[in-house]
C-alpha positions in Angstrom: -13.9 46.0 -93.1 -11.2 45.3 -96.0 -10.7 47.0 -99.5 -11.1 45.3 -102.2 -10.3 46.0 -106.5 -13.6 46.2 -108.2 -13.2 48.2 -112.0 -9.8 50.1 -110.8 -11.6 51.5 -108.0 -10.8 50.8 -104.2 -14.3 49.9 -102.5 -14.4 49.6 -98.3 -16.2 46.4 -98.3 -18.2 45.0 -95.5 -18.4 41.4 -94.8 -21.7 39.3 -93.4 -22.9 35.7 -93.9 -26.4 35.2 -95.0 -28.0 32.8 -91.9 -29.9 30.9 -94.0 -28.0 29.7 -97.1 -23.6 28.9 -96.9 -23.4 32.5 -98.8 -20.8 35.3 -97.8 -22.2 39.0 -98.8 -20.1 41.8 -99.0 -21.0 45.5 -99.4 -18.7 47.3 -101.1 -18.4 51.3 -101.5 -17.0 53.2 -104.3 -13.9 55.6 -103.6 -12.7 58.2 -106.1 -9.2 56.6 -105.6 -8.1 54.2 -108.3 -6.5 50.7 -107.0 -3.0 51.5 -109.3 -2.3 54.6 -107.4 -2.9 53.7 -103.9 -1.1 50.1 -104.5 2.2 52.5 -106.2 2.7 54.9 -103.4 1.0 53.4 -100.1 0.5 50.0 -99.8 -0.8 46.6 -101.6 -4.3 46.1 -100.5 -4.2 43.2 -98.2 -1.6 45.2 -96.2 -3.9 47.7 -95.4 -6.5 48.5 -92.3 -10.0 50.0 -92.3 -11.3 52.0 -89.6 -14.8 53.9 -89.7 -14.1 57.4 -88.6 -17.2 59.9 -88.7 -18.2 60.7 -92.2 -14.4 58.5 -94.1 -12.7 55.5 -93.8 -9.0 55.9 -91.8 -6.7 53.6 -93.5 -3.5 52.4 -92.1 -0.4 50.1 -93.2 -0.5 46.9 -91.4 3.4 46.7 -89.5 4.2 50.3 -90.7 7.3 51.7 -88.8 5.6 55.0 -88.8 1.7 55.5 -87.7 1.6 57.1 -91.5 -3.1 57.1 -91.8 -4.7 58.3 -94.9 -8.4 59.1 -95.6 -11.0 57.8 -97.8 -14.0 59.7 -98.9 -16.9 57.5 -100.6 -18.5 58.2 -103.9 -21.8 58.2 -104.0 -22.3 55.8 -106.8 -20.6 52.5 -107.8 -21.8 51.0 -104.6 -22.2 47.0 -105.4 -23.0 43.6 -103.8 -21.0 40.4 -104.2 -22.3 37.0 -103.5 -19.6 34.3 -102.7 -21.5 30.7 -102.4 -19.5 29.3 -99.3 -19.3 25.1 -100.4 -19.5 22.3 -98.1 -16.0 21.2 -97.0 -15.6 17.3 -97.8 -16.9 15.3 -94.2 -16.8 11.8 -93.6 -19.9 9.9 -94.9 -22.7 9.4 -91.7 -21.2 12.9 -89.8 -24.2 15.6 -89.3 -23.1 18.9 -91.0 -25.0 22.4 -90.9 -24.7 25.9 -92.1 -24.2 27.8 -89.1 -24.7 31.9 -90.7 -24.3 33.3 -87.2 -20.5 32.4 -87.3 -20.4 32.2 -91.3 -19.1 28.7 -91.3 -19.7 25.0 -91.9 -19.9 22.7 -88.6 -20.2 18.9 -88.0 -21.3 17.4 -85.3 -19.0 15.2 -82.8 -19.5 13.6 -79.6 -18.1 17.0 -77.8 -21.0 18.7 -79.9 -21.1 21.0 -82.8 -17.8 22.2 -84.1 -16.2 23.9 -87.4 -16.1 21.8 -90.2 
């Protein structure tokens, strides 16, 4: 789990990789807290952690000096889902490539056997 800025808000997203196609969805849930405040007296986004707790989301400063934990309620609306297309790295010509969506990643295939791309 990571937050993420969508329209102001902070959303608790929720990573997975579609098996099929090189795509990465994320679920994202709507807080009532807006991205400016939380960023102005917590913590930038990418400095924070995500843990599900019974009915919010526990967040934490990554590296804090203090264990300082705040909680976030979702809204019930303003729940979206984001499609990333996940492109094929650049192989050598005649190398086997495949999506692998179990792992969410690119491999090619080497004498040791499959690997990441």
């Amino acid at each position: 789990m990571i937050l993420i800025d969508k329209d102001g808000y902070v959303h608790v997203a929720y990573i997975g990789y579609d098996r099929e196609i090189p795509r990465k969805n994320i679920t994202a849930f709507r807080t009532d807290v807006k991205t400016r405040d939380i960023e102005m007296n917590y913590a930038p986004l990418k400095d924070i952690s995500v843990q599900r707790e019974h009915s919010y989301y526990r967040i934490t400063r990554d590296g804090a000096r203090y264990n300082q934990s705040l909680a976030l309620y979702t809204a019930g609306d303003g729940n979206i889902m984001i499609y990333e297309n996940i492109p094929m790295p650049k192989i050598r010509n005649g190398i086997k490539t495949r999506w692998n969506g179990d792992k969410g990643q690119w491999e090619k295939y080497l004498k040791s056997g499959w690997c990441s791309a």
